[in-house]
VOPAGU-2260 file (C-alpha; in pm, 1 decimal, decimal comma):
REM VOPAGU-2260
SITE   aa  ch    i         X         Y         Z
SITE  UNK   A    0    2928,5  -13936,9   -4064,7
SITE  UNK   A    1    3040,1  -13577,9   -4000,3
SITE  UNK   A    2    2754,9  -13319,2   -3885,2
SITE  UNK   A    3    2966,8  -13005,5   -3990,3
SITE  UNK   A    4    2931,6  -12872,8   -4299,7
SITE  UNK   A    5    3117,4  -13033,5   -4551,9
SITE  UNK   A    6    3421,5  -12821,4   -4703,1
SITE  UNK   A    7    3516,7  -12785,9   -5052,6
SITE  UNK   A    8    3706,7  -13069,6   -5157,3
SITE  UNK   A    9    4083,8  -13002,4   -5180,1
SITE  UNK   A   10    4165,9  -13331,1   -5444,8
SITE  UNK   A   11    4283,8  -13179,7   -5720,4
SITE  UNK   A   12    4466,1  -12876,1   -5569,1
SITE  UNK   A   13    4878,0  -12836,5   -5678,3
SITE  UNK   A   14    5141,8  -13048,4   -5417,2
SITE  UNK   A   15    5250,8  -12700,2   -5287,1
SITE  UNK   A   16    4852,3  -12620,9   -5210,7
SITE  UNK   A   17    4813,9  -12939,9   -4985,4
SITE  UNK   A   18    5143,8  -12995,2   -4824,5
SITE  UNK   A   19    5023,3  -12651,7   -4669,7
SITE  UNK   A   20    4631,4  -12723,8   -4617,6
SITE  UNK   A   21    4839,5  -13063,7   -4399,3
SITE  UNK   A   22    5007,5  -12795,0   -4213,8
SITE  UNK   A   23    4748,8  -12579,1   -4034,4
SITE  UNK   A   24    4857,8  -12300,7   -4211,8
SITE  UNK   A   25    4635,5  -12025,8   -3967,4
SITE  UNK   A   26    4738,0  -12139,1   -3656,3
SITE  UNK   A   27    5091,4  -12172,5   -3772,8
SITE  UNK   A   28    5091,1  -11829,6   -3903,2
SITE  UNK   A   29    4936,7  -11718,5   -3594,8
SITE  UNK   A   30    5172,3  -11814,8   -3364,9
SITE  UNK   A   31    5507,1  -11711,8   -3564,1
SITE  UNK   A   32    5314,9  -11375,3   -3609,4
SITE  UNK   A   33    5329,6  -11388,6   -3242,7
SITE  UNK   A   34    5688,4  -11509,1   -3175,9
SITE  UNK   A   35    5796,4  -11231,9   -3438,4
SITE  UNK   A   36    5602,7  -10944,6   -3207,8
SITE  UNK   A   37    5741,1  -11071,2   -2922,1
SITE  UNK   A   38    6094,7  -11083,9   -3060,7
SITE  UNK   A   39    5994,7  -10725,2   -3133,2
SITE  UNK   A   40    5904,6  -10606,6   -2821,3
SITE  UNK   A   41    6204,3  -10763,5   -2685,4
SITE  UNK   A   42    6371,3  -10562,0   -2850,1
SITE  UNK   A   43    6608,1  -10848,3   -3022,1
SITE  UNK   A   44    6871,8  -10762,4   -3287,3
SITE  UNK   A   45    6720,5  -10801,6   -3633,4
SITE  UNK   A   46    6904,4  -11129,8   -3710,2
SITE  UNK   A   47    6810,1  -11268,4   -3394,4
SITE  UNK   A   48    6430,2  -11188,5   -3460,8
SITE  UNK   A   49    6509,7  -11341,2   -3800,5
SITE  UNK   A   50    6636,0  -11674,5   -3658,0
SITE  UNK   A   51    6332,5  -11719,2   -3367,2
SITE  UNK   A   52    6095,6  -11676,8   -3641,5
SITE  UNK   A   53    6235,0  -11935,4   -3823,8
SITE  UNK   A   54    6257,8  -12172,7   -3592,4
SITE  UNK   A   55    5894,1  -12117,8   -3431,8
SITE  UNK   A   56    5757,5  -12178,1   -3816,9
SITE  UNK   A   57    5981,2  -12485,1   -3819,7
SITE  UNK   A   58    5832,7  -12615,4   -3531,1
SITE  UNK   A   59    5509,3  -12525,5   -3619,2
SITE  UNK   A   60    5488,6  -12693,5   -3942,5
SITE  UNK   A   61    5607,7  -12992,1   -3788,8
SITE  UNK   A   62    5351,8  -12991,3   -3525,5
SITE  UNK   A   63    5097,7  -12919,6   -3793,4
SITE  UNK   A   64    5216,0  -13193,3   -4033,8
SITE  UNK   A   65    5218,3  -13438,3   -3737,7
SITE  UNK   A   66    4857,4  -13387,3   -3625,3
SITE  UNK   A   67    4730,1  -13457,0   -3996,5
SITE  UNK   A   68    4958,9  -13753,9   -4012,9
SITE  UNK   A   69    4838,6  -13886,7   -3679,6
SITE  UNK   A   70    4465,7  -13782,0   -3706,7
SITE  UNK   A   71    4467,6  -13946,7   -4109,5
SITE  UNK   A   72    4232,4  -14224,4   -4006,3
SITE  UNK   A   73    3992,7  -14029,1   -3803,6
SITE  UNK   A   74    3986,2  -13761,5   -4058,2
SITE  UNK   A   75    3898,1  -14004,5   -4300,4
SITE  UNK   A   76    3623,3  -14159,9   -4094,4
SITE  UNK   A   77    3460,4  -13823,3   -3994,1
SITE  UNK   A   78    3453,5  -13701,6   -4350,7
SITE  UNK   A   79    3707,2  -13439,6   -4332,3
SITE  UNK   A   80    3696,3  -13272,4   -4702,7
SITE  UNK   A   81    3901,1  -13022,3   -4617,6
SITE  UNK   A   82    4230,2  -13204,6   -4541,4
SITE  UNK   A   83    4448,2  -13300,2   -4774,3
SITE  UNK   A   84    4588,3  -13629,1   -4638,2
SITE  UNK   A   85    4220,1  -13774,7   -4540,8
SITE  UNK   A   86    4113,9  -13698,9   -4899,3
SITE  UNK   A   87    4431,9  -13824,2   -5055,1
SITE  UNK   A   88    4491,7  -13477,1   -5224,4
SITE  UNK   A   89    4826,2  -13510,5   -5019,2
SITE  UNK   A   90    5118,8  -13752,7   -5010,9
SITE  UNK   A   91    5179,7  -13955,1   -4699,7
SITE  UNK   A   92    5502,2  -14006,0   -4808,5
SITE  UNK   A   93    5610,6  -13607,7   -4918,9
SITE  UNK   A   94    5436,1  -13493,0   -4564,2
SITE  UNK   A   95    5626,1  -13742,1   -4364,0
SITE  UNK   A   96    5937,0  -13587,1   -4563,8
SITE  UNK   A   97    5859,0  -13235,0   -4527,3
SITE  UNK   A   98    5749,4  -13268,9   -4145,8
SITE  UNK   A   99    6097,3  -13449,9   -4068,2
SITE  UNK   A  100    6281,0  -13191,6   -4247,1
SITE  UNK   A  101    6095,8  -12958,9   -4037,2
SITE  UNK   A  102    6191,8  -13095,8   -3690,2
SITE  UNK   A  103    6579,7  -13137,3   -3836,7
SITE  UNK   A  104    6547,7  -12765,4   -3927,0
SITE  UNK   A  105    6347,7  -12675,8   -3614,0
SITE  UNK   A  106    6652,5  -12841,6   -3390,2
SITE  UNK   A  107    6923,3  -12688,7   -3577,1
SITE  UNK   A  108    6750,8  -12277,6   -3559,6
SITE  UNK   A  109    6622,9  -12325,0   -3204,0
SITE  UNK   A  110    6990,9  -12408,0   -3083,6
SITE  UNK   A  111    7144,0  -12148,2   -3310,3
SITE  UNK   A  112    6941,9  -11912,0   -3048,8
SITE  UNK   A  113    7160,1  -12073,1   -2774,8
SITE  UNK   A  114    7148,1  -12346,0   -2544,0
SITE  UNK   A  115    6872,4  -12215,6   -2308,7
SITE  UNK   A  116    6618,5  -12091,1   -2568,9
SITE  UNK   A  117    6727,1  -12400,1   -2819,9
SITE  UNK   A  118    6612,2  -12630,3   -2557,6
SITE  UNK   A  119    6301,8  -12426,7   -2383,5
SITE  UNK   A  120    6176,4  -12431,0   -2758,4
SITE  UNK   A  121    6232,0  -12768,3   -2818,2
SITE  UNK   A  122    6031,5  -12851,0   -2516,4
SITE  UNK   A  123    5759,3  -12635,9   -2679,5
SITE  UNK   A  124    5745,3  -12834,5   -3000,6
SITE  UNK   A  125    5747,1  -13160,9   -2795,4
SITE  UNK   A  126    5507,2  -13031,2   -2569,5
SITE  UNK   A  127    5239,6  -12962,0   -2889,0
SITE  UNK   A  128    5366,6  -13295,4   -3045,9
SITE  UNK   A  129    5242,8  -13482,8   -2686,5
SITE  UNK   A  130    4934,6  -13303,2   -2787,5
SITE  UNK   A  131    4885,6  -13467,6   -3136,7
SITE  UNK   A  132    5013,9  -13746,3   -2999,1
SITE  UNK   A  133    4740,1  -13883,9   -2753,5
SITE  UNK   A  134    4683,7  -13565,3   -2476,5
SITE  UNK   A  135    4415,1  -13429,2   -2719,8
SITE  UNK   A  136    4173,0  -13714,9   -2608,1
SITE  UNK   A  137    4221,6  -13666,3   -2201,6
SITE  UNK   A  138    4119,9  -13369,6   -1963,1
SITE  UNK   A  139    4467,1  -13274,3   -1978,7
SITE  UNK   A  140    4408,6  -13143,5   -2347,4
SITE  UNK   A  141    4470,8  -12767,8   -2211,6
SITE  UNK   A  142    4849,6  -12864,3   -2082,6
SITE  UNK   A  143    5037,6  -12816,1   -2397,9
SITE  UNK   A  144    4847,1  -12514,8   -2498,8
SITE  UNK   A  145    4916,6  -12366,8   -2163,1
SITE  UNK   A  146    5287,1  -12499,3   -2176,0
SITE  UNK   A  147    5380,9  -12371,2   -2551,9
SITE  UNK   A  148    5217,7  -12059,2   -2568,0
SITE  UNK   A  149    5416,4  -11979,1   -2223,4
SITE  UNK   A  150    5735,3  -12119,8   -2290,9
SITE  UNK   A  151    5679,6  -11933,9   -2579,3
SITE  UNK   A  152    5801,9  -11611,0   -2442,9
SITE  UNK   A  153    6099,7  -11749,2   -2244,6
SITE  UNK   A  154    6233,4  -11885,5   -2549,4
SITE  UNK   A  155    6186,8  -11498,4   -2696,4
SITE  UNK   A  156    6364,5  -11340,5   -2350,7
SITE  UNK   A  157    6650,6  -11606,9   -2348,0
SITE  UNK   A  158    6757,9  -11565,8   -2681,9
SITE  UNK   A  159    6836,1  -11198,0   -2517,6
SITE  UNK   A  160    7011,1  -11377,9   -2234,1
SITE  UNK   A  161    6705,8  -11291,0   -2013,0
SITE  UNK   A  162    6428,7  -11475,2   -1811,3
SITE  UNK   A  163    6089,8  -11346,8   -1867,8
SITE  UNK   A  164    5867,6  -11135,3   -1631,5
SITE  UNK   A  165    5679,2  -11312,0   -1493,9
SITE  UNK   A  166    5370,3  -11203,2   -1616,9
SITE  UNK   A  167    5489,0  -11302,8   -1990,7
SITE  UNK   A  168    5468,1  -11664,9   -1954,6
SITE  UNK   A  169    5159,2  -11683,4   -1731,7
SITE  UNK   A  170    4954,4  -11426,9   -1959,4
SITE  UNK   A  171    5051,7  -11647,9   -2249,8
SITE  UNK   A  172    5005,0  -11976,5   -2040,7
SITE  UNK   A  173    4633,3  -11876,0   -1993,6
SITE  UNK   A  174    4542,6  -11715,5   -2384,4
SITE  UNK   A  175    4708,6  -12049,6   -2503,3
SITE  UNK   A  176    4453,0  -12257,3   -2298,2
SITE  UNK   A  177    4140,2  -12026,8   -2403,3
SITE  UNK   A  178    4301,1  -12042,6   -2763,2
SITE  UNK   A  179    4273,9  -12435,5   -2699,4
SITE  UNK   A  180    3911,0  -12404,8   -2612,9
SITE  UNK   A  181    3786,5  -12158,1   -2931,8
SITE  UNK   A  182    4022,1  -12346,8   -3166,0
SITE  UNK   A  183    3850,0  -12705,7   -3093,8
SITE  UNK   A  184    3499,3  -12559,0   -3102,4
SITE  UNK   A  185    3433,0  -12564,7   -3460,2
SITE  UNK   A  186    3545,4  -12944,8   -3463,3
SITE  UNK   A  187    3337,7  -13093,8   -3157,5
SITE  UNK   A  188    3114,7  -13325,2   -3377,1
SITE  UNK   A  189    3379,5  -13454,0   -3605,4
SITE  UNK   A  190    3585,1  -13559,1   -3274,6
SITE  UNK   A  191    3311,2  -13690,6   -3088,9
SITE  UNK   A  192    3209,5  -13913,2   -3364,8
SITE  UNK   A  193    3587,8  -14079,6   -3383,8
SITE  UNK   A  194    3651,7  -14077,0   -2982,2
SITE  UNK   A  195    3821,0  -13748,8   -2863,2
SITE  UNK   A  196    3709,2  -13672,4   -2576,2
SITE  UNK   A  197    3940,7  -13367,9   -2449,9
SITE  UNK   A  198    3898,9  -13090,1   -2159,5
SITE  UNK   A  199    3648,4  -12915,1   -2428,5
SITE  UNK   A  200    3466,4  -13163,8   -2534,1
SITE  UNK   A  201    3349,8  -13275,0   -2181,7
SITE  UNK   A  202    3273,4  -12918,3   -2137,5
SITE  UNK   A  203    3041,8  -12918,4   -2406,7
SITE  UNK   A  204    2956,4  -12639,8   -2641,6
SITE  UNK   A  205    2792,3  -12450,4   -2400,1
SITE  UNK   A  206    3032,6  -12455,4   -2159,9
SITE  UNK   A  207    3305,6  -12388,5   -2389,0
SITE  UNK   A  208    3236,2  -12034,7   -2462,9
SITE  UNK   A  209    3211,3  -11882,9   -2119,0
SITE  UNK   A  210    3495,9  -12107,0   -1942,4
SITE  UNK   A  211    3704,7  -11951,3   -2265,2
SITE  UNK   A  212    3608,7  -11598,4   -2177,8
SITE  UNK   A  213    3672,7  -11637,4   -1819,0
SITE  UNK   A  214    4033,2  -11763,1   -1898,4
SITE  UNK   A  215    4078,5  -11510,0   -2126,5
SITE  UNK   A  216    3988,5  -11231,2   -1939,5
SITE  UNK   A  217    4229,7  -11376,0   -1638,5
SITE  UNK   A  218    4513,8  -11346,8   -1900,8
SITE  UNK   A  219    4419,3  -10954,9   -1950,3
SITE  UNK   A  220    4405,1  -10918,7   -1600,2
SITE  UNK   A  221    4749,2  -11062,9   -1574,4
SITE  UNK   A  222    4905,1  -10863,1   -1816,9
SITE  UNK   A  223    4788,6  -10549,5   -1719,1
SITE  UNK   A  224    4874,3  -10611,5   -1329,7
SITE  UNK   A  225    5218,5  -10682,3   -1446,8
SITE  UNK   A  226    5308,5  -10429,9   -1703,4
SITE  UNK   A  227    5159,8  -10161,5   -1511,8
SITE  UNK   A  228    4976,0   -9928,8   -1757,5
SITE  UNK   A  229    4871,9   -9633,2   -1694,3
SITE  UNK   A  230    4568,0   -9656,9   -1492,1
SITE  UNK   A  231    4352,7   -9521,1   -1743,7
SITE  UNK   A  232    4474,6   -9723,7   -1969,4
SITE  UNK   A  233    4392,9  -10046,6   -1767,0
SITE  UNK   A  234    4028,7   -9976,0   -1695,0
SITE  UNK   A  235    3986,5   -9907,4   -2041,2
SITE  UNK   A  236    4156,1  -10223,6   -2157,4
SITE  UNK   A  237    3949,0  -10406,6   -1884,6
SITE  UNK   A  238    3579,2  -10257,0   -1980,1
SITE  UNK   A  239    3617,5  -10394,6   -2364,0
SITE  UNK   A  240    3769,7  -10695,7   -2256,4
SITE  UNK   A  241    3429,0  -10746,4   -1991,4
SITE  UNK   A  242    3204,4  -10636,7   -2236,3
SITE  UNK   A  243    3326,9  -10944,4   -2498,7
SITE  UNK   A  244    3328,7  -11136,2   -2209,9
SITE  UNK   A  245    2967,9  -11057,9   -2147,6
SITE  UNK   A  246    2890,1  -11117,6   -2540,6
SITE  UNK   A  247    3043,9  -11408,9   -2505,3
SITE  UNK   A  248    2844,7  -11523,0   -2247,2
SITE  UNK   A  249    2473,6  -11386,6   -2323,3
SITE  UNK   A  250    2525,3  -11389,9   -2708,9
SITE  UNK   A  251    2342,9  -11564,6   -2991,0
SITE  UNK   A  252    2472,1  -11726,7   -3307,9
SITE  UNK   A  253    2838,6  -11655,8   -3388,1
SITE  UNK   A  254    2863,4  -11351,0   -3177,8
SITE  UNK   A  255    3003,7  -11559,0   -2869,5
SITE  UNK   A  256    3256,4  -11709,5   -3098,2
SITE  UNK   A  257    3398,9  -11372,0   -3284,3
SITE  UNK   A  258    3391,0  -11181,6   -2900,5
SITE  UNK   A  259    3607,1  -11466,4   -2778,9
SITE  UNK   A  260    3839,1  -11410,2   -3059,2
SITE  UNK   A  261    3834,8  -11069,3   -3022,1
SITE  UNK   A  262    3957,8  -11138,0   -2661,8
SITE  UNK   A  263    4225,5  -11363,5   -2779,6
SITE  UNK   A  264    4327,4  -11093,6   -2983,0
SITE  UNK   A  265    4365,3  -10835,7   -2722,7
SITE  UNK   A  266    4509,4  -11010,8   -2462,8
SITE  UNK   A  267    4801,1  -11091,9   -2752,8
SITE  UNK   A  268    4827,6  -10764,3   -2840,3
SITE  UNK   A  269    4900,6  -10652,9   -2480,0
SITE  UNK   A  270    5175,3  -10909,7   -2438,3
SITE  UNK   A  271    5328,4  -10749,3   -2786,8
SITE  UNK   A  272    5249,6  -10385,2   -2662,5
SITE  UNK   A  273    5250,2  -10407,0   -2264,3
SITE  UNK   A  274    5647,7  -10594,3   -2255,0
């Protein structure tokens, strides 16, 4: 029996309205928000832009579609209200469809971006489908996180014909893994009640929080050593980012949570604003 709070029951709720509750429709949005900035920063031709977005949303409704379809069973069994599949407000058979028509559309944009891009994005996609998959349940749980978010940017610099600076890749690498760690948090119960046992749940959820804020602040200091702000700039950057950090760590209720996030969402804004 599930310990979280039990969401609003989606049965009921249009086709349209749970093929996209299956598809993990905030982190999906999150990270083509992200691709699109990037592609932005690059400073890509507008159709180019045009094409990595659509192929990072491809991808990332099939990864979302997959998880649901994989985790069906365990949803089920922990209670899960708020996914479509588990409660049966979704069909098996239209999100089997609409994920493969994803990964055929996700193969076919990621290749119109060229060769090198088509297949460092692919490798993304398979990277967060190894995730779904089974690598959710080991310590190695942080590897596709770390491996999509920075392969992430080298699919955005080599659909320019360029490799990444380094800093891209390892800044992402590193918010992808602390992105891991907040985005499992709210789920800990439901997955230790069906068997998951990844790299945050044998941290526990008091671990969690801090390890995430010391990865997170790595990834700031990474950025800014590479892109070279202005030193003003950098200390300023650095004191908020060490001041969430020490929320994060010395905080009560959901203040350790939102400073987190509000890490996460620096260190992606520098990658956007610091390229």
């Amino acid at each position: 029996m599930s310990t979280r709070p039990v969401a609003p029951d989606v049965t009921g709720s249009s086709p349209v309205r749970a093929l996209v509750g299956a598809a993990h429709a905030g982190p999906t949005l999150a990270v083509t928000v992200l691709a699109g900035l990037l592609s932005v920063a690059q400073g890509l031709a507008p159709t180019t832009t045009v094409v990595v977005v659509a192929a990072v949303l491809a991808g990332q409704l099939s990864v979302g579609w997959s998880n649901d379809l994989v985790d069906r069973a365990r949803d089920r069994a922990a209670g899960r209200r708020d996914k479509p599949l588990a409660t049966g407000a979704a069909s098996v058979a239209v999100v089997r469809t609409a994920c493969g028509a994803a990964v055929l559309a996700c193969v076919v944009l990621s290749f119109a971006l060229g060769p090198a891009a088509g297949l460092v994005h692919l490798g993304c996609v398979a990277s967060a489908w190894a995730y779904n998959l089974g690598l959710k349940a080991t310590v190695w749980s942080w590897a596709p996180y770390a491996v999509s978010f920075g392969g992430l940017t080298a699919v955005v610099t080599l659909a320019d014909g360029e490799a990444p600076p380094w800093w891209w890749p390892v800044g992402a690498a590193l918010l992808g893994v602390g992105a891991h760690l907040l985005n499992v948090l709210p789920d800990l119960a439901d997955d230790a009640a069906t068997g998951v046992r990844g790299l945050p749940h044998r941290l526990g959820p008091r671990r969690i929080g801090p390890v995430a804020a010391v990865v997170l602040v790595l990834a700031t200091a990474v950025v800014l050593v590479g892109a070279g702000p202005p030193l003003a700039v950098s200390i300023t950057v650095f004191t908020v980012v060490l001041g969430l950090a020490a929320v994060v760590v010395v905080g009560t209720g959901r203040s350790p949570f939102a400073a987190a996030v509000g890490i996460a969402l620096v260190d992606a804004l520098l990658l956007v604003v610091a390229r």
